[in-house]
C-alpha positions as CSV (number, residue, x, y, z in Angstrom):
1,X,-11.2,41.3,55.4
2,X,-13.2,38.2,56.9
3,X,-14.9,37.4,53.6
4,X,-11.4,37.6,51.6
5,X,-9.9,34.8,54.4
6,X,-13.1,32.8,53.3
7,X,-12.6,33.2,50.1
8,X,-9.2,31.9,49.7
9,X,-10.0,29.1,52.5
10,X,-12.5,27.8,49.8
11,X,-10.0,27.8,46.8
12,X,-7.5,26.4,49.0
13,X,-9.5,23.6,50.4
14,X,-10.9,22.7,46.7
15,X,-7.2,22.7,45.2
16,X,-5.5,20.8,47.9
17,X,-7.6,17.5,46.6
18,X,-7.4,18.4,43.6
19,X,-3.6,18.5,43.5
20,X,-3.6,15.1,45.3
21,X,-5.8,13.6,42.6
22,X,-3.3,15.3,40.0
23,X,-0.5,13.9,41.6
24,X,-1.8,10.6,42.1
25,X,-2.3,10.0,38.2
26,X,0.9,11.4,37.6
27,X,2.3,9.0,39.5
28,X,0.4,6.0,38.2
29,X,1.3,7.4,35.0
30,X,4.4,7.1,35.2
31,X,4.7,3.9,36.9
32,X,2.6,2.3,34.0
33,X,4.7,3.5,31.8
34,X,8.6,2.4,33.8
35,X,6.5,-1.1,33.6
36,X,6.2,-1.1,30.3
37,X,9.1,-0.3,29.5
38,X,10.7,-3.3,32.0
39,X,8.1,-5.8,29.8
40,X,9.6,-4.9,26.7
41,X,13.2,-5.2,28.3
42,X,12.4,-8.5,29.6
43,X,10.8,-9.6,26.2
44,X,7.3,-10.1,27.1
45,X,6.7,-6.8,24.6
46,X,6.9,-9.0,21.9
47,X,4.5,-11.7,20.5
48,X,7.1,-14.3,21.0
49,X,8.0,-13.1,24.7
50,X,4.3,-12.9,25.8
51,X,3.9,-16.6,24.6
52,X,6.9,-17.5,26.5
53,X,5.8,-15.9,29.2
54,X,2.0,-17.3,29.3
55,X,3.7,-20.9,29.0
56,X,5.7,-20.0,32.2
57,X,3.1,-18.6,34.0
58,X,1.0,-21.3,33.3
59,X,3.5,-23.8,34.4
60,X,4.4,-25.0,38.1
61,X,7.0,-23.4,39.9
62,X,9.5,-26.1,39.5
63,X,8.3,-26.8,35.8
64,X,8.5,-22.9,34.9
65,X,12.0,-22.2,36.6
66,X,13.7,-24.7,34.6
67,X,11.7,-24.1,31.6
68,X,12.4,-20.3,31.6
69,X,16.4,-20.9,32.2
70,X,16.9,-22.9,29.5
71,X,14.7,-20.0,27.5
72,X,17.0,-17.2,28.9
73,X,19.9,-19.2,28.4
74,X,19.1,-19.7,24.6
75,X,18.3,-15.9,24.2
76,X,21.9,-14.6,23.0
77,X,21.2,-17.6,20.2
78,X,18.4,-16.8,19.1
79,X,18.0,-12.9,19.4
80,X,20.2,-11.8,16.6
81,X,17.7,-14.3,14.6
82,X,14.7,-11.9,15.8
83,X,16.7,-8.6,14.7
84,X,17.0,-10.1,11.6
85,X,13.7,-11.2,11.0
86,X,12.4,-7.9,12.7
87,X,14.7,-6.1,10.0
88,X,13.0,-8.0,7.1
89,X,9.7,-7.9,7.7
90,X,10.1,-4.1,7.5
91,X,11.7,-4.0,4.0
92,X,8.6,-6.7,2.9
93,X,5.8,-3.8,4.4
94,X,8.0,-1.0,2.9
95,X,8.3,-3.0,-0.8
96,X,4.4,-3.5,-0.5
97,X,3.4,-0.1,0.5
98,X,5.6,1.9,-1.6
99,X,4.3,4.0,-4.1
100,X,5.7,2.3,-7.0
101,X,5.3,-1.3,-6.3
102,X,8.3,-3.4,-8.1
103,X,7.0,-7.2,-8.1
104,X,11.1,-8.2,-8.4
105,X,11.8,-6.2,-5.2
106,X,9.0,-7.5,-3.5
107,X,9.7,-10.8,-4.4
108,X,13.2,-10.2,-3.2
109,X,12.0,-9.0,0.3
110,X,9.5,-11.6,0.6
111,X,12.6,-14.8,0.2
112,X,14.9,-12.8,2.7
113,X,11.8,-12.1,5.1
114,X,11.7,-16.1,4.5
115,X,15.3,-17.4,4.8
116,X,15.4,-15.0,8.4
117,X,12.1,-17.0,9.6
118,X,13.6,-20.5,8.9
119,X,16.9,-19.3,10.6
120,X,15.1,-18.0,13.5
121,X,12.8,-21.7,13.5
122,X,16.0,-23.4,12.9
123,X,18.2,-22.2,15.9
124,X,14.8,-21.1,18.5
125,X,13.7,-24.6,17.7
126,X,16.2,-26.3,19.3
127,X,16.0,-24.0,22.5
128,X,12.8,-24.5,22.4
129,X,12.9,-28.4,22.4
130,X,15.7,-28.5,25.3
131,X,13.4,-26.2,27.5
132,X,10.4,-28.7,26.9
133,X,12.8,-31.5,27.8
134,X,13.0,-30.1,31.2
135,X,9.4,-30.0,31.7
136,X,7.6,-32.6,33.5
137,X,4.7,-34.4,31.3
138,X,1.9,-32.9,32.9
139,X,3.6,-29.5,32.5
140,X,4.2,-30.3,28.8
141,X,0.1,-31.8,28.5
142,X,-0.9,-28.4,30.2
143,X,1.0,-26.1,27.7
144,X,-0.8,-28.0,24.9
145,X,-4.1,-27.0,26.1
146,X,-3.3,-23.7,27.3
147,X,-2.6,-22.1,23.9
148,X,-5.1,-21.0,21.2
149,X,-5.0,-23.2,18.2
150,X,-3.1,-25.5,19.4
151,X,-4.2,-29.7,19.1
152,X,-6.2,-31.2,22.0
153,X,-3.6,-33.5,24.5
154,X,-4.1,-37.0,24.0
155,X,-5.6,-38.2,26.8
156,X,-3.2,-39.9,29.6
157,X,-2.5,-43.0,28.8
């Protein structure tokens, strides 16, 4: 009977860290996964919301608050734009994928896919100027720099 305590005692002690190991991914898991799903909410799951939020983060405090409020403020403006353009680039990868490629159709998808950008430059770039305004210089020198691709700052004057 002694060696059948044992050998449970054994089992039990091996599955009781076990289950706390187990639990523990589970739990980051999940958590990784409710964060996610708060970026994408908050835009920073797309390529235009990461940017905006780099240029934030990359800002002061002061610089950053104002810059993001007149962002969020602009958002209602400006997000039917990305629907849009989301919904258009789709039809251009479908028309260039499909089986039976039709030039006319593609051509077609390719000016809509065109006429949502230009809306979406059109009404995010004035958002996107006012939101500058509010920046201090250095703020606006640093986001310059910050950003792949983008022109060296002149130097201050």
């Amino acid at each position: 009977m002694t060696e059948t305590l044992r050998g449970e005692s054994g089992w039990r002690r091996a599955l009781l860290p076990l289950s706390v190991v187990l639990n523990l991914f589970f739990i980051a898991f999940i958590g990784g996964h409710l964060l996610h799903i708060y970026k994408m909410e908050k835009g920073f799951g797309t390529p235009l919301g990461r940017a905006l939020a780099n240029a934030e983060a990359s800002l002061s405090p002061r610089d950053a608050a104002a810059f993001g409020a007149v962002i969020r403020r602009g958002a209602p403006h400006y997000g039917q734009d990305l629907r849009q353009l989301a919904e258009t680039r789709r039809e251009l990868n479908h028309q260039v994928t499909a089986e039976q490629f039709d030039p006319e159709k593609t051509r077609q998808a390719l000016a809509g896919w065109q006429t949502a950008w230009s809306r979406f430059i059109d009404d995010f770039g004035d958002t996107f100027v006012e939101a500058l305004a509010q920046v201090s210089p250095e703020g606006r020198r640093k986001l310059t720099t910050e950003f792949p691709g983008a022109p060296p700052a002149p130097p201050p004057p």
